[in-house]
C-alpha positions as CSV (number, residue, x, y, z in Angstrom):
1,X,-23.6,9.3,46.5
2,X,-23.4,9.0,42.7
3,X,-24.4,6.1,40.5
4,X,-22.0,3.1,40.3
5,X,-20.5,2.8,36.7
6,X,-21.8,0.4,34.4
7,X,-19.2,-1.9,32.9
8,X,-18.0,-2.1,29.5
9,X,-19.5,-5.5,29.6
10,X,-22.9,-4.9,31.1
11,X,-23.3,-2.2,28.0
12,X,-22.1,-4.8,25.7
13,X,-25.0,-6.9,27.1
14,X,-27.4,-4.8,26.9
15,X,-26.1,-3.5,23.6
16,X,-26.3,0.7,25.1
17,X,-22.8,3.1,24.5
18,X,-21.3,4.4,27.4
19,X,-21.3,7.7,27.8
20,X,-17.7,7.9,29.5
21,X,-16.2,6.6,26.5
22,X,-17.9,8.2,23.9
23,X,-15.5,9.9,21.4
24,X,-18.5,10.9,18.7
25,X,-17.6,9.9,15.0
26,X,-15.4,11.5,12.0
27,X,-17.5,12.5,9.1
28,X,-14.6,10.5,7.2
29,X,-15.5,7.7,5.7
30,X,-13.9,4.5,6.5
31,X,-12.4,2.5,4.1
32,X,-8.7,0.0,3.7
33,X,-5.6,1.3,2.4
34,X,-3.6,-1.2,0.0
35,X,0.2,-1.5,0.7
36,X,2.8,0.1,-1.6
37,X,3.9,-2.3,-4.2
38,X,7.6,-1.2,-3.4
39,X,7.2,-2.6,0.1
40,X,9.1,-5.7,1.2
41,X,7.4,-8.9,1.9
42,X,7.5,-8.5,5.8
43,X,6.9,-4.5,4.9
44,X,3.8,-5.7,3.8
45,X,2.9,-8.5,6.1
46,X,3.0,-5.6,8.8
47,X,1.4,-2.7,7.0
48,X,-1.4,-5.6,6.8
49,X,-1.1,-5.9,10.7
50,X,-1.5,-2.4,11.7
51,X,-4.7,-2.0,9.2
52,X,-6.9,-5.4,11.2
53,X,-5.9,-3.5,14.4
54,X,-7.1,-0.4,13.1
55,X,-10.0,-1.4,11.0
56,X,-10.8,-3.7,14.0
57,X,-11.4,0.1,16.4
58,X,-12.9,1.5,13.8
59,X,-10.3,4.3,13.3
60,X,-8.9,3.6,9.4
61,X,-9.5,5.1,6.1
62,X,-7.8,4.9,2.7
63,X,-6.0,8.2,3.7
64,X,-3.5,6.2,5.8
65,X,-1.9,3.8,4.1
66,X,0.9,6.7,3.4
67,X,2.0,7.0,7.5
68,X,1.3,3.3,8.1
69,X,3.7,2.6,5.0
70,X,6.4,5.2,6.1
71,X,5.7,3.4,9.9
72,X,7.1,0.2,8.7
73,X,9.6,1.2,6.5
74,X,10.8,3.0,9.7
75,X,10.4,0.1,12.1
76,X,12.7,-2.1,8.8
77,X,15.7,0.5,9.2
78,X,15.7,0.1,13.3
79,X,15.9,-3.6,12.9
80,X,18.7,-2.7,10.6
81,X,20.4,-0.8,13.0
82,X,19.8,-2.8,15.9
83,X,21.4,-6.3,14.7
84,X,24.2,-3.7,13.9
85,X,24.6,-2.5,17.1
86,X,24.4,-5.5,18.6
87,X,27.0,-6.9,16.6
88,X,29.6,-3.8,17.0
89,X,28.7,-3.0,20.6
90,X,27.2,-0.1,21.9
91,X,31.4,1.5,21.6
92,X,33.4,1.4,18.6
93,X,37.2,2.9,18.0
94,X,36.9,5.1,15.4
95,X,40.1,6.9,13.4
96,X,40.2,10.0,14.0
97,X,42.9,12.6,13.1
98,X,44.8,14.3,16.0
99,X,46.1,18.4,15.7
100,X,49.3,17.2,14.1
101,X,48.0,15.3,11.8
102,X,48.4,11.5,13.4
103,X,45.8,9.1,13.3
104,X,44.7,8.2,16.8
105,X,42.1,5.9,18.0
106,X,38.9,7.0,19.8
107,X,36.1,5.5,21.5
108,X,32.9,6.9,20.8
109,X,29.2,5.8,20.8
110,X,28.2,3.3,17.6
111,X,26.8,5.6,15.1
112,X,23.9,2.8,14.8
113,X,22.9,4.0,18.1
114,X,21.6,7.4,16.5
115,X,20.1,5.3,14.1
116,X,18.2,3.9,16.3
117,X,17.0,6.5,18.4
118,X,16.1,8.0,15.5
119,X,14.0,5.2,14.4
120,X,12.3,4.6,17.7
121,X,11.1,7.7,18.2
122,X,9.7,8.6,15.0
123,X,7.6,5.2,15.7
124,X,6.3,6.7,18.5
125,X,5.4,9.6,17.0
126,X,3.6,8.1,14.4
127,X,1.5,5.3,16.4
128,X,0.6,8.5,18.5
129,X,-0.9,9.7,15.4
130,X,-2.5,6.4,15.0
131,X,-4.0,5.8,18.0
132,X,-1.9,2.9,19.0
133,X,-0.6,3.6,22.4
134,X,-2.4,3.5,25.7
135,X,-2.7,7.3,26.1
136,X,-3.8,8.2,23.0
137,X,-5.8,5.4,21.8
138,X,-9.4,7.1,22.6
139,X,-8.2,9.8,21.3
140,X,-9.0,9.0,17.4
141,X,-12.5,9.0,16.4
142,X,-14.1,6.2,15.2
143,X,-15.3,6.6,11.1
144,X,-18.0,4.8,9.2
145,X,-17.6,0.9,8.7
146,X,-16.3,0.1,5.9
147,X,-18.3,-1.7,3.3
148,X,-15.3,-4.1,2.8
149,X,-13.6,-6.3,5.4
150,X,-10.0,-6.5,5.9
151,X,-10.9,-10.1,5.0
152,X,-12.6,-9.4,1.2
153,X,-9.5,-7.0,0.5
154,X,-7.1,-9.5,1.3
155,X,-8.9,-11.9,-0.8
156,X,-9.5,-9.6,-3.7
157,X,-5.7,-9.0,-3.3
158,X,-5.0,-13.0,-4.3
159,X,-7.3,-13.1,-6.9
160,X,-5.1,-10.4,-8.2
161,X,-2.1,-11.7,-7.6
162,X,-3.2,-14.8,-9.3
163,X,-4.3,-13.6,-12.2
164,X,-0.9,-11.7,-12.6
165,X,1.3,-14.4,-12.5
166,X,-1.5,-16.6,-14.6
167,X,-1.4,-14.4,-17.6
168,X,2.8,-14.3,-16.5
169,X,2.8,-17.8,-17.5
170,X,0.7,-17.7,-20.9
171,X,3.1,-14.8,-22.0
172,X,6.1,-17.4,-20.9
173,X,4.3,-20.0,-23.1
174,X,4.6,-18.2,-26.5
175,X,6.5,-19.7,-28.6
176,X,8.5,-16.7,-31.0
177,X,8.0,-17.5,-34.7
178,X,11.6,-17.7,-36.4
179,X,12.6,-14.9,-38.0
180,X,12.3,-14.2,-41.3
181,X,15.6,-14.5,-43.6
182,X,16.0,-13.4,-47.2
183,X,16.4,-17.4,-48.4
184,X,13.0,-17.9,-47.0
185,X,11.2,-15.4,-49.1
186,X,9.7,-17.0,-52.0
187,X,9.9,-15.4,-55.4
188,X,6.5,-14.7,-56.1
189,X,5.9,-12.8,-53.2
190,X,9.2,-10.7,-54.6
191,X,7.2,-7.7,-55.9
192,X,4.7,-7.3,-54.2
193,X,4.1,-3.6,-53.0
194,X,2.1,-5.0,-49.6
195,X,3.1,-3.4,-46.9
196,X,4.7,-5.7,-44.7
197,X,3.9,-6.4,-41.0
198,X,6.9,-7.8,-38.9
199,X,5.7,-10.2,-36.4
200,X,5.8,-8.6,-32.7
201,X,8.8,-9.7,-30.1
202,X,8.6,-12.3,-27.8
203,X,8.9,-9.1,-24.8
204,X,6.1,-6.8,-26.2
205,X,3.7,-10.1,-25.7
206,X,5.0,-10.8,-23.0
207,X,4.8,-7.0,-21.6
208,X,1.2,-6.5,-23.2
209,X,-0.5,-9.4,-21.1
210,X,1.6,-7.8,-17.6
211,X,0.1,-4.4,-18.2
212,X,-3.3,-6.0,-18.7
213,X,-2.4,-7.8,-15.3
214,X,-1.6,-4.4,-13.8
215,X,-4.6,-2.5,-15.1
216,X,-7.1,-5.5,-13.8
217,X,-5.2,-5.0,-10.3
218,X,-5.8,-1.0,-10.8
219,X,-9.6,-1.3,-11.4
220,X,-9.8,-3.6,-8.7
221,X,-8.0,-1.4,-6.0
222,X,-10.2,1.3,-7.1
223,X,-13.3,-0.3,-6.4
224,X,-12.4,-1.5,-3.3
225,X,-11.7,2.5,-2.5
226,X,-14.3,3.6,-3.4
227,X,-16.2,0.8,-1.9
């Protein structure tokens, strides 16, 4: 007769690995994608979803942040769709143009339907690749823990944001200097072969302290990468 099988929960007691579920271990290292910045906010809230789910198994490195991102952009256009389809019905009369020449009327399938289908199944596909389905979701290795939580990225990720729209409001609180007109010039300074240095635009201020924002956000999502 063979040996019972220990529970899941006995080895977590007695902190051992069973041997039945042991998928061995990529030699990728794990680490947490960052989110597209052209993402929408829900985009983003989700893309953040998938990543605690996945970072949680043990099965996420900085390598998929490109299919998680293309996951929920494709999950946006079925919700799209869908209200659509709800709204029009599942048939729609389209206008379609007879063998004489006549418009007639035709009942046909919503075209949102296609949409969805579409949508759905590339969804599938892609939390296949992910793990995320009860089939396949052994069937990704786990990789190395990542030496940042989901929890540090996210907060590195305010920080950053903060910053941005701190230096956004310095750069909104400079105050141009009035141009310079030719009844201001004073006449001893008439003459004078010193070259002369036009005071910078409100917008290249402005634009120099964002791209000092963006670079501080760059260096930080490369640390936490290579991290």
């Amino acid at each position: 007769m063979p040996t019972p099988r220990i529970s899941l929960e006995v080895h977590d007691l007695r902190d051992t690995k069973p041997q039945y579920v042991a998928r061995g271990e990529s030699s990728v290292p794990g680490a947490l994608p960052r989110a597209p910045k052209d993402l929408s906010k829900d985009e983003k809230k989700r893309f953040r979803s998938y990543v605690r789910t996945l970072a949680a198994r043990r099965t996420v490195t900085a390598g998929d942040g490109t299919l998680i991102a293309i996951l929920v952009r494709t999950e946006s256009r079925c919700q799209i769709a869908q209200t659509a389809l709800v709204n029009e019905g599942l048939v729609k009369i389209y206008q379609r143009l007879g063998a004489d020449g006549v418009s007639v009327d035709v009942e046909k399938p919503n075209l949102h339907l296609k949409i969805v289908e579409v949508a759905e199944r590339s969804c599938v596909q892609i939390l296949v690749r992910l793990g995320l389905t009860p089939r396949d979701r052994d069937a990704v290795k786990e990789v190395a823990t990542p030496k940042r939580s989901i929890e540090e990225v996210d907060q590195l990720e305010r920080d950053s944001a903060a910053l941005h729209e701190l230096l956004a409001e310095r750069a909104a609180q400079i105050v141009p200097e009035p141009e310079l007109s030719l009844d201001d010039i004073h006449e001893e300074l008439v003459g004078n072969d010193a070259p002369f240095s036009p005071t910078p635009a409100l917008t290249a201020e402005q634009q120099a302290l964002l791209d000092e924002a963006d670079r501080l956000i760059e260096e930080d999502a490369c640390q936490a990468t290579k991290s």
